[in-house]
VMD Tcl script that draws the C-alpha trace (Angstrom):
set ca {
  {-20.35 -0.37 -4.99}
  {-18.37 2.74 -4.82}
  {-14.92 3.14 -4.88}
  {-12.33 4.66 -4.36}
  {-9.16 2.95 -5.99}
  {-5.97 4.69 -5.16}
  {-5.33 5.97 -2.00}
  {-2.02 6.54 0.61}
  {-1.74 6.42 3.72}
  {1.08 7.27 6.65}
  {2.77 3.91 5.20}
  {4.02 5.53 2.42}
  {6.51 8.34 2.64}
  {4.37 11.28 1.49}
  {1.11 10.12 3.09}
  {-0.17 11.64 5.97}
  {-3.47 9.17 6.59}
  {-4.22 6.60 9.42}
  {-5.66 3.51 7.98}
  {-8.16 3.85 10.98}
  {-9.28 7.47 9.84}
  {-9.25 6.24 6.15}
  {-11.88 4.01 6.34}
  {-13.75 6.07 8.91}
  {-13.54 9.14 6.58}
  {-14.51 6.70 3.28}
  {-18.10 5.50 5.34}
  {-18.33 8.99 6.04}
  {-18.77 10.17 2.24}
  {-20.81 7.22 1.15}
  {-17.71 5.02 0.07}
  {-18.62 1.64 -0.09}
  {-14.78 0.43 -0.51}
  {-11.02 1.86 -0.88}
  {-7.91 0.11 -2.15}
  {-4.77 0.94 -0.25}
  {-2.16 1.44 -2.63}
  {0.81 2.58 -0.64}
  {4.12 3.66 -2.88}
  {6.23 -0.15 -2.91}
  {5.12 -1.45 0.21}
  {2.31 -3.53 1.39}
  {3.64 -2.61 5.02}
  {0.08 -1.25 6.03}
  {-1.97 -4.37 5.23}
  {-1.97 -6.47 8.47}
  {-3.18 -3.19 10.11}
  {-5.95 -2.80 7.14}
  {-7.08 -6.01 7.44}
  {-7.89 -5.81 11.24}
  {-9.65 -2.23 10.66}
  {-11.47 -3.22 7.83}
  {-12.48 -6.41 10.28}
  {-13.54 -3.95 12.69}
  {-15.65 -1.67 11.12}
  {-17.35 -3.49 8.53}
  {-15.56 -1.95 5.96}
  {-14.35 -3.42 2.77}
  {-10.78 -2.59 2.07}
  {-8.91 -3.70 -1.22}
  {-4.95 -4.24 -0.22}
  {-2.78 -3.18 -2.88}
  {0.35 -1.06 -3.49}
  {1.55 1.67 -5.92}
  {4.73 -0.16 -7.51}
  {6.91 2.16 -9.45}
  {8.66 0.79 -12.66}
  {11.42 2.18 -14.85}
  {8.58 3.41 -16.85}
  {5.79 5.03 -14.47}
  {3.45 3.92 -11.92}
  {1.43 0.87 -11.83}
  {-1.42 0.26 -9.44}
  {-0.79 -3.57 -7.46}
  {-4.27 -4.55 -6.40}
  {-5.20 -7.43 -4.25}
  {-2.13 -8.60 -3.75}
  {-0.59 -10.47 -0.67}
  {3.45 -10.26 -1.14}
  {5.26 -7.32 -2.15}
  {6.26 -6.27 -5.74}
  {9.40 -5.16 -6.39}
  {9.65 -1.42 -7.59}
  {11.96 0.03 -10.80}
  {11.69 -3.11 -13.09}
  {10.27 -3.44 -16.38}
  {6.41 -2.69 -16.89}
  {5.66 -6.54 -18.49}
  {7.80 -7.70 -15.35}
  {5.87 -5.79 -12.96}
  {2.63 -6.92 -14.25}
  {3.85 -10.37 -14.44}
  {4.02 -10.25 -10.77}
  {1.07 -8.79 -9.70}
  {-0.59 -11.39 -12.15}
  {1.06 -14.30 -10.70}
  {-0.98 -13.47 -7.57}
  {-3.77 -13.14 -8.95}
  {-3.90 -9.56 -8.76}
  {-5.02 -6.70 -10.46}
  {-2.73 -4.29 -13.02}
  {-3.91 -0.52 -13.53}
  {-1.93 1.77 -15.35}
  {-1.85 4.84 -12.65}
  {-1.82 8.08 -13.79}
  {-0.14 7.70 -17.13}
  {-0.10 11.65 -18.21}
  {0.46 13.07 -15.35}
  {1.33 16.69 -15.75}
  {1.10 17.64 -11.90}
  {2.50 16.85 -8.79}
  {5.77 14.58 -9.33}
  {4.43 11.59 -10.21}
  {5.41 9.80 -13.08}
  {2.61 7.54 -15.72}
  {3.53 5.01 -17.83}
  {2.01 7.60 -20.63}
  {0.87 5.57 -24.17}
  {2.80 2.43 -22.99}
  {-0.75 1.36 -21.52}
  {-1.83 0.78 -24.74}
  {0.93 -2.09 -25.43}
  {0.67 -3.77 -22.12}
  {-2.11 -6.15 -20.81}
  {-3.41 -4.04 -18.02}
  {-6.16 -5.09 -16.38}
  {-7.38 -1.54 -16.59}
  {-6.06 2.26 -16.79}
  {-6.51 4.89 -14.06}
  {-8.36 7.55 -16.56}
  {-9.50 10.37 -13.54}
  {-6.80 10.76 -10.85}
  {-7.69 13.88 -8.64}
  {-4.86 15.02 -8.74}
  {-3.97 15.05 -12.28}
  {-5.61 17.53 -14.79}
  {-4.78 17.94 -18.60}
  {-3.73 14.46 -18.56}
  {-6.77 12.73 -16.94}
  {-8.61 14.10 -20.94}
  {-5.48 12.05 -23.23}
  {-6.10 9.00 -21.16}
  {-9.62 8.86 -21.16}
  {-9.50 9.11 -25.45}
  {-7.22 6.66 -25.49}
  {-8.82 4.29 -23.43}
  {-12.12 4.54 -25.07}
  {-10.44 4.33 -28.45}
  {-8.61 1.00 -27.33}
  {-11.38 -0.55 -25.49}
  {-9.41 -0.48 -22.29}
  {-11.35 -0.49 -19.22}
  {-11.33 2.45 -16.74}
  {-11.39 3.02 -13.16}
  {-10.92 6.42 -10.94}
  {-9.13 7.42 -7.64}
  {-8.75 10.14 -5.67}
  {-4.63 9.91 -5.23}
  {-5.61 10.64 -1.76}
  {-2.35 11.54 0.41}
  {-4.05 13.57 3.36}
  {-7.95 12.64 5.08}
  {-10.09 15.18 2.97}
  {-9.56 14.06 -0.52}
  {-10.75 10.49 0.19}
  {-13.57 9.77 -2.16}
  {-12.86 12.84 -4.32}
  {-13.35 10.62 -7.67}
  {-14.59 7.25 -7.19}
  {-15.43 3.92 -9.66}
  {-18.88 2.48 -9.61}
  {-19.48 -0.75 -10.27}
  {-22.72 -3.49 -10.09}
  {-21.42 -5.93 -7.34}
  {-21.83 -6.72 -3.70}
  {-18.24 -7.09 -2.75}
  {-14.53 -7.48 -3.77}
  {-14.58 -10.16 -5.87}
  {-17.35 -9.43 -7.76}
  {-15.67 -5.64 -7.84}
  {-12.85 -6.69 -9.74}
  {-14.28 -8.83 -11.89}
  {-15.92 -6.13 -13.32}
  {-13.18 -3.82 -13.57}
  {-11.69 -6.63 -15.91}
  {-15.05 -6.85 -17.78}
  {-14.81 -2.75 -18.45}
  {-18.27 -2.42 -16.63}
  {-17.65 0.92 -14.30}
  {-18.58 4.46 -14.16}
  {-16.45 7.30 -13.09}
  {-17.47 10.17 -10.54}
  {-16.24 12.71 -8.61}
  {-13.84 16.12 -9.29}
  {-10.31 17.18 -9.34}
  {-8.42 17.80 -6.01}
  {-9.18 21.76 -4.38}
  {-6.19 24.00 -3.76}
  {-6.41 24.11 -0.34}
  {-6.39 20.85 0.07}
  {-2.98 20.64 -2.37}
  {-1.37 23.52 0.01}
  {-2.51 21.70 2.99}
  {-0.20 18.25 1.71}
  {2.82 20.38 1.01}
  {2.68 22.05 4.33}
  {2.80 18.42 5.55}
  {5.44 17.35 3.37}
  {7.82 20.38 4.40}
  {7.02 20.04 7.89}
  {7.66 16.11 7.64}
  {10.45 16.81 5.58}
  {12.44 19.84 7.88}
  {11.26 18.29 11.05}
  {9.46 21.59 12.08}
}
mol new
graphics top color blue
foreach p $ca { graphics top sphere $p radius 0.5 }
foreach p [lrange $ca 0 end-1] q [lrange $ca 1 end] { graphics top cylinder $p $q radius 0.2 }
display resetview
């Protein structure tokens, strides 16, 4: 299966994505799956669940929970997880679901978003977020780290607006969900894909501005 782990929709405040066009757009560039990781809310998940219903479509719901410390990827979870508390409360939660913890991002030197940075090391995620689209320099530390730790490692695109769905995606030896996850937390995936274009990161803050001064 390929997937595509972190993505945003309109649900979340910087998002500019239908969940209907997201899934459309992922069967459209071979996707076999995306997780919906909205910032803090699972808001967007009844509506996933009756698109992904609809078109046949796989859809992992999640969230993009932010802690004191940096972001932490929530995935197939059911109730929402409180943002800006500790990083071994966070996980706690998403574990007491029987969800999935992935460090998101952790050197992030672009865009605003914040990682967790080394922290992942001292944490029990179930895996770290080593090729984010939309991060650069940092995607390189993570990936060292991860493979000097034994930590396993997934990729996402980040994707805030329709084109950079299925820029990076994880690839992994199962025939749906469960299986999926499973072997995230075995460490059995390979990474694909390339960084986010510049059009498409002038296209977002465009959006943003326009969102933001009601133009």
């Amino acid at each position: 299966m390929k997937i595509d782990f972190h993505t945003h929709t309109i649900y979340s405040s910087d998002g500019f994505i239908e969940i209907k066009d997201a899934i459309l757009r992922a069967k459209q560039v071979g996707l076999d799956c995306i997780a919906i990781t909205d910032h803090n809310t699972i808001k967007g998940h009844t509506l996933a669940k009756q698109m992904s219903k609809k078109y046949n479509f796989p859809v992992i719901l999640g969230c993009e929970v932010k802690t004191i410390s940096g972001d932490i990827l929530a995935l197939d979870i059911s109730e929402p997880i409180k943002p800006k508390r500790t990083i071994l409360e966070t996980i706690d939660s998403i574990h007491d679901q029987g969800g999935i913890a992935i460090a998101a991002h952790p050197y992030s030197f672009f865009m605003y978003h914040r990682g967790v940075g080394r922290k992942f090391i001292d944490y029990k995620f179930d895996a770290v977020e080593v090729f984010n689209a939309r991060t650069f320099i940092g995607n390189g530390i993570t990936q060292n780290l991860a493979v000097k730790h034994n930590i396993s490692k997934v990729a996402g695109s980040d994707a805030h607006t329709l084109s950079e769905i299925g820029n990076v995606y994880t690839s992994v030896k199962a025939d749906n969900i469960s299986g999926a996850l499973k072997e995230v937390r075995r460490g059995n995936t390979k990474l694909f894909g390339k960084n986010i274009t510049t059009r498409s990161i002038i296209r977002w803050y465009s959006l943003r501005l326009k969102k933001l001064f009601d133009i």
